[in-house]
N, C-alpha and C positions, 0 to 999 in steps of 0.2 A: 235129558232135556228135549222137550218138541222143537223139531226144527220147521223150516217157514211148509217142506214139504206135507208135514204130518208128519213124519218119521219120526220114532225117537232112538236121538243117539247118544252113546255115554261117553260124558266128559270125566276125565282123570286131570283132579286137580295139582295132584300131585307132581302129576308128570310134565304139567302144562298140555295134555293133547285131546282130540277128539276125533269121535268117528267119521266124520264128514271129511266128501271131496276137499272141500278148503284148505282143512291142513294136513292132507295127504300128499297134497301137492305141492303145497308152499313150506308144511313143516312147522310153522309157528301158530301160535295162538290165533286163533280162530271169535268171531263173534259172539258165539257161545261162552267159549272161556272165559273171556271177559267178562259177559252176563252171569257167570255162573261165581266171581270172585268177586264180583259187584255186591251179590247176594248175599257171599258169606260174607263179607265187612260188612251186613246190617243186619247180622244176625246174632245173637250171645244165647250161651245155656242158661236155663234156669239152676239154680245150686241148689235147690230144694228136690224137682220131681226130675230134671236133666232134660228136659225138653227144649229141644230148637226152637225159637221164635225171634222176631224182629225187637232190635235193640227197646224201639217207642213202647214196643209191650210189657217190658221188665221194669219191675220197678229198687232201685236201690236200698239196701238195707244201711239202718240210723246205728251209730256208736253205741245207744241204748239197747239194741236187744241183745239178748242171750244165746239162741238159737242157732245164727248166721255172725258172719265176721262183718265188722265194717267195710261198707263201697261191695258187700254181693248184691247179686242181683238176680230175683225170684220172678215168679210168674205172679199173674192178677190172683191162681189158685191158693197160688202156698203163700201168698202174704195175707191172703183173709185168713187161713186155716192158722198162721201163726201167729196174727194180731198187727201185723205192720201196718194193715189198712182200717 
């Protein structure tokens, strides 16, 4: 992730940490982090092609199709490609 320097430094979600002075020194989560789990809660995969993107861009599959389970959720591609849209 770019920090305010230009640098890019990598955040480990997992671990809770990052590369920056901030939480070298302090140890805790760091601004980054935060920005960076901000992100993942607004993002879901597609079930069709598995691509990362923001929740508004997915659209939900109907108890009608065959393809997908009910409540997945595809990209704008793979629901024209499979008739959702």
């Amino acid at each position: 992730m770019p920090s305010c320097s230009g640098d890019v430094l990598y955040i480990d979600l997992k671990n809770e940490s990052c590369e920056c002075p901030d939480f070298e020194q302090r140890g805790l989560p760091c601004k980054r982090v935060y920005a960076a789990w901000i992100a993942r809660s607004k993002s879901g995969e597609c079930v069709g092609c598995g691509r990362k993107m923001r929740f508004r861009d997915l659209h939900e599959v109907g108890d009608d199709h065959l393809t997908f389970f009910e409540n997945d959720e595809v990209c704008e591609a793979c629901a024209m490609a499979h008739g959702i849209l």
